[in-house]
C-alpha positions in Angstrom: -19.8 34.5 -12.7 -21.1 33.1 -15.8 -22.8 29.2 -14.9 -22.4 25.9 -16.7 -24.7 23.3 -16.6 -23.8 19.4 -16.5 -24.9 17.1 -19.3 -28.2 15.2 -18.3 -28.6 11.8 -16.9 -31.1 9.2 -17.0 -31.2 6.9 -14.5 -33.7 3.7 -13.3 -36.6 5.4 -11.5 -35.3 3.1 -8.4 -32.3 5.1 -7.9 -33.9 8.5 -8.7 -36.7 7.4 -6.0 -33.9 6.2 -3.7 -32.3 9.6 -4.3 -35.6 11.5 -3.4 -35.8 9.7 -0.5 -32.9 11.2 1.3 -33.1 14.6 0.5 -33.2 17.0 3.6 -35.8 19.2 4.2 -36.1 21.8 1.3 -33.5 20.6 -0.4 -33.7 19.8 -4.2 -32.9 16.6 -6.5 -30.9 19.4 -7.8 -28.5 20.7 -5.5 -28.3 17.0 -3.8 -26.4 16.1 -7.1 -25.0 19.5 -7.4 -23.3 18.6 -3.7 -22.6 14.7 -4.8 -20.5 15.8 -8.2 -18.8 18.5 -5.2 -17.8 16.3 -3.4 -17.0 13.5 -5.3 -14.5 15.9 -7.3 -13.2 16.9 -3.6 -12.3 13.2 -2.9 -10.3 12.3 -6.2 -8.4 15.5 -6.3 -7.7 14.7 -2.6 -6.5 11.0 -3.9 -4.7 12.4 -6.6 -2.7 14.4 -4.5 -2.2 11.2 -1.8 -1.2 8.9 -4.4 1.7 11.9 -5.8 3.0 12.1 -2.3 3.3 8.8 -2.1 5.4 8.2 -5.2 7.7 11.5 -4.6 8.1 9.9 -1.2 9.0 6.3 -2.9 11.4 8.0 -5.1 13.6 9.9 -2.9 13.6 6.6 -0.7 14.8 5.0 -4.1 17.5 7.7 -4.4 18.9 7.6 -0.7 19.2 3.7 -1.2 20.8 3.6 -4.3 23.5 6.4 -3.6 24.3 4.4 -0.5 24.4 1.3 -2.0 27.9 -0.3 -2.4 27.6 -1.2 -6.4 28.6 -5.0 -5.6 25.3 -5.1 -4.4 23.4 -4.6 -7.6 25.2 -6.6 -10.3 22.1 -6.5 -12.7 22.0 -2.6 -12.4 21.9 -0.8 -15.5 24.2 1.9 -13.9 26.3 -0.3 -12.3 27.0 -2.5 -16.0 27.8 0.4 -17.6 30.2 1.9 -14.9 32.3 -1.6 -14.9 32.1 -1.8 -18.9 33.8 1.6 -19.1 35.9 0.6 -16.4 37.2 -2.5 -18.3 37.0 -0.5 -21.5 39.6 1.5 -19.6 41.7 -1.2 -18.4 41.9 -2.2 -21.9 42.8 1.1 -23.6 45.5 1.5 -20.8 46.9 -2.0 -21.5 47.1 -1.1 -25.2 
């Protein structure tokens, strides 16, 4: 497999020394950011994926409550004022 590099960073030397300061033993500056992008990818793919079963969850909760909600209940419903608009319209055409 062919490699990629990632783009160069400068940084203060105070977080490059922090940084050096908590490498294992043997291990390089290198691979400690190597394993930091790795994981940090990891964790907002895993977030991504939290936050979409979230909102698929929300939604069919949405659904289930608004299929079994009378439509008296919602009078400002977009749904609802167009179902008693073509209603009336109805009532209208018949009395005509």
């Amino acid at each position: 497999m062919k490699t990629a590099t990632l783009p160069s960073l400068r940084v203060d030397p105070g977080l490059r020394a922090a940084a050096e300061s908590v490498l294992k033993e043997g291990e390089s500056l290198s691979a400690f950011v190597e394993n930091s992008v790795k994981a940090q990818v990891n964790y907002r793919k895993t977030q991504a994926e939290f936050i979409a079963r979230g909102l698929r969850r929300k939604r069919k909760r949405n659904e289930r409550a608004f299929i079994l909600m009378p439509m008296r209940s919602m009078p400002n419903c977009a749904l609802c004022f167009r179902s008693r608009r073509l209603s009336w319209l109805g009532e209208l055409q018949a009395a005509l």
